[in-house]
C-alpha positions as CSV (number, residue, x, y, z in Angstrom):
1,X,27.4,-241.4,77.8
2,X,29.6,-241.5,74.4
3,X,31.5,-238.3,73.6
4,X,31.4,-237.9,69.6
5,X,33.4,-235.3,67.4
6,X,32.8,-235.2,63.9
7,X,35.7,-234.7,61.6
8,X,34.9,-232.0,60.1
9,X,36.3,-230.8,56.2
10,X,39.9,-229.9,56.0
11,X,40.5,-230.4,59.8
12,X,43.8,-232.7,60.5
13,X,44.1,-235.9,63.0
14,X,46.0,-233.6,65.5
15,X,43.4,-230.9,65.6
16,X,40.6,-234.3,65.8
17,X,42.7,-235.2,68.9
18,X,42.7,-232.0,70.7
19,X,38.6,-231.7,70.1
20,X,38.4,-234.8,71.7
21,X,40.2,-234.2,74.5
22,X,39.1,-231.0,75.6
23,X,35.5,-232.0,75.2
24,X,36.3,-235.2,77.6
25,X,37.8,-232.2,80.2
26,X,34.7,-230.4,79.4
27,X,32.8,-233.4,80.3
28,X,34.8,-233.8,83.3
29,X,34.6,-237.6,82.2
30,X,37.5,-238.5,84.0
31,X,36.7,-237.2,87.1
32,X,33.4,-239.0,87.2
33,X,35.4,-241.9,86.3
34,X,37.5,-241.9,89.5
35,X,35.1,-241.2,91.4
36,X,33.1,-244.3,90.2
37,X,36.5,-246.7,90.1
38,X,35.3,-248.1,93.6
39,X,32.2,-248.5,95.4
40,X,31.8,-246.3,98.2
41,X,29.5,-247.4,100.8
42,X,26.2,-245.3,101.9
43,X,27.4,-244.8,105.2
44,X,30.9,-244.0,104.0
45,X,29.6,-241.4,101.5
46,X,27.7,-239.7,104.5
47,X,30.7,-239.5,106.9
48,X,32.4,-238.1,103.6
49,X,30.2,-235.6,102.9
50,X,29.5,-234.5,106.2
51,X,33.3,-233.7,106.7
52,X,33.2,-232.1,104.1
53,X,30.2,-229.7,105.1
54,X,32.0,-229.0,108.4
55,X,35.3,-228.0,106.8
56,X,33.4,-225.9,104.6
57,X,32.1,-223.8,107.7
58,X,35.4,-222.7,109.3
């Protein structure tokens, strides 16, 4: 997925920047990022999202 922001007429570099940024946090490209750094095993991901099912509940 490629985040594109068009420069647009009489916009600065700085103001280019901060677009970009905020539609990457937008995006929450990072996050997904972390998330896929490492392989997480199936059975892993289970026990992970069970916990966090059962802390949910209390």
């Amino acid at each position: 997925m490629a985040t594109i922001v068009k420069k647009q007429l009489g916009q600065t570099e700085d103001q280019l920047i901060a677009q970009f940024r905020k539609k990457v946090l937008n995006d929450d490209i990072l996050g997904e990022l972390k998330k896929r750094e490492f392989y997480i095993k199936p059975s892993r991901a289970r026990y992970e999202k069970m916990k966090r099912v059962k802390k949910g509940k209390r």
